[in-house]
C-alpha positions, -999 to 999 in steps of 0.1 A, spaced: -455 33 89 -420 48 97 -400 66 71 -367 46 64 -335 70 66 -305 59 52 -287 84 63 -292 90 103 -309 59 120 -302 57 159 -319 23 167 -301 -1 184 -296 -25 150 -280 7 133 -253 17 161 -220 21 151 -199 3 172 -163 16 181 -139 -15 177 -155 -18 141 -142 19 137 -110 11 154 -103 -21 133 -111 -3 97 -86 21 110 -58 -2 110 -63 -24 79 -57 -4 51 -69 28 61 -58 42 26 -86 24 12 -118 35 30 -132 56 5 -126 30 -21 -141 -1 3 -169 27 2 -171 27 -36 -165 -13 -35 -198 -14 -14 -217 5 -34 -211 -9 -71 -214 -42 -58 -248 -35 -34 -256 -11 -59 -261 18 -30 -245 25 2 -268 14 29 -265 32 62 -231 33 83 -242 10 108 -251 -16 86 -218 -13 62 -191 -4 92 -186 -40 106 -176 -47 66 -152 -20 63 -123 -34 73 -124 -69 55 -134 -50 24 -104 -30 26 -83 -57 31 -95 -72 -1 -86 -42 -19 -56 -41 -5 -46 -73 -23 -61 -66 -54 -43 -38 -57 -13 -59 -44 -23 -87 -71 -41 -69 -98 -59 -102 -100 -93 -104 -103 -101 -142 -106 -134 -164 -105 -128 -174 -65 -122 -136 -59 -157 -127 -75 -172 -151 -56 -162 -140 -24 -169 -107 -30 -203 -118 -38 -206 -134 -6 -195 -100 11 -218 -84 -4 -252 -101 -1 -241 -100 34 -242 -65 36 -275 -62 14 -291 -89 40 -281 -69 72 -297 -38 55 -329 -55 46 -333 -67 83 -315 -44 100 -332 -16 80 -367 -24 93 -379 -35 56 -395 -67 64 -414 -54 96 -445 -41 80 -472 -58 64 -494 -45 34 -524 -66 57 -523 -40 83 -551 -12 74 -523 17 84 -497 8 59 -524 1 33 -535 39 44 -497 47 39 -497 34 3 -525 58 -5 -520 90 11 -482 91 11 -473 114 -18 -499 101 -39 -495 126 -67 -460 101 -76 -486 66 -64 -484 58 -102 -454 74 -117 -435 54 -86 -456 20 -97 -447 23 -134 -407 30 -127 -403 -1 -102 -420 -23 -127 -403 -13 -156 -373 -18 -139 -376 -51 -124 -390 -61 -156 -425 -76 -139 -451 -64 -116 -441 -74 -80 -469 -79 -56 -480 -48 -38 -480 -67 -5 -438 -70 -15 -433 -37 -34 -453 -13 -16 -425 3 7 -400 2 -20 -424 23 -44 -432 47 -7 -392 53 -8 -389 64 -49 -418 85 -42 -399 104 -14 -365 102 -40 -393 121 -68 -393 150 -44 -359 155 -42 -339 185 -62 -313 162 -81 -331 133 -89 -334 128 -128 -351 102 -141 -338 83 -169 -303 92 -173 -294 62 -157 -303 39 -126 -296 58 -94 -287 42 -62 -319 52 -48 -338 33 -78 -315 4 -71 -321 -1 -32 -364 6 -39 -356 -30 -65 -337 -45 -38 -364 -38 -7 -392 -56 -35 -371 -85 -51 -356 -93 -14 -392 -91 7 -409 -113 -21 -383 -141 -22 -384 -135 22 -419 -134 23 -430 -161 -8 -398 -186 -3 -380 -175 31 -350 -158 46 -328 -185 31 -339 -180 -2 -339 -141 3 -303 -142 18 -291 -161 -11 -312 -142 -34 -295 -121 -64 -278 -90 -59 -300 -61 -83 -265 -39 -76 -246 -64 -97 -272 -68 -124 -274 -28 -131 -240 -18 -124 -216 -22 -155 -191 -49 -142 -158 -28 -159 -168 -6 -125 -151 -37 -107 -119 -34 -122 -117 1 -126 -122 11 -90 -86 9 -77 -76 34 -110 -108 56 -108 -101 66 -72 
């Protein structure tokens, strides 16, 4: 089973393509690191540059008028939602998550000999959570990737949900509404970002930057 990597992924689905670059650019350039920010609250992590890049510059344009408006309405949410499952959907497919399957005898291998001192502790945090016990067959590369995040030096469990935390809930609540009800009802599925990120977040961004 390959190791997901956020933050350097060279296939083909992950390349950065230049006129996204070039368009960001020119549409309110002042706002890329808060698009960034707007990406994040709202996924609830910051998926990898390909996938987020042909966002950029419609995301920035939307900040533009909010801070042009300061008007945060129902329509505007709702858009924004739209945006953003988008972006959450390209990760999950772009981002290889729905390729392997528990079935196969090498990821079930995976599941126990990958870090398996965190096999448990990983188990217990995605379920308590989520709030319920996904299905292995749905969860078990989600609780792989928080037991890579339990090796690193600034993870700190329980001082609030990290991004990390957030995009191992997405990869299980996504792959069992893809693999139990379809990519239809995945795509349209809830976004765990919005759930766990406090919604003043939304209207403090264009003062907190």
């Amino acid at each position: 089973m390959t190791e997901k990597n956020d933050t350097c992924d060279n296939s083909d689905n992950h390349a950065i393509k230049w006129k996204d670059i070039e368009l960001a650019s020119r549409v309110a350039p002042e706002y890329y690191s808060k698009a960034l920010r707007w990406i994040g609250i709202w996924v609830g992590y910051l998926p990898a540059e390909g996938v987020y890049r042909p966002y950029l510059a419609i995301v920035q344009s939307r900040y533009a008028d909010l801070i042009r408006t300061h008007k945060i309405d129902e329509q505007n949410v709702d858009e924004d939602i739209i945006i953003a499952k988008q972006i959450r959907n390209d990760d999950m497919k772009k981002g290889g998550w729905l390729i392997n399957k528990f079935s196969d005898e090498k990821n079930r291998r995976a599941y126990d000999e990958i870090l398996p001192m965190y096999k448990d502790r990983a188990r217990k945090l995605l379920c308590t959570n989520m709030g319920y016990e996904p299905l292995i067959e749905h969860s078990f590369e989600a609780e792989i990737y928080l037991r890579h995040m339990f090796t690193m030096d600034d993870y700190h469990e329980g001082l609030k949900f990290s991004a990390m935390e957030i995009k191992a809930m997405t990869v299980a609540h996504y792959r069992s509404h893809y693999d139990l009800e379809g990519e239809r009802s995945a795509d349209e599925s809830t976004l765990i970002g919005l759930i766990f990120n406090n919604w003043k977040q939304l209207n403090d961004i264009p003062l907190d930057l």
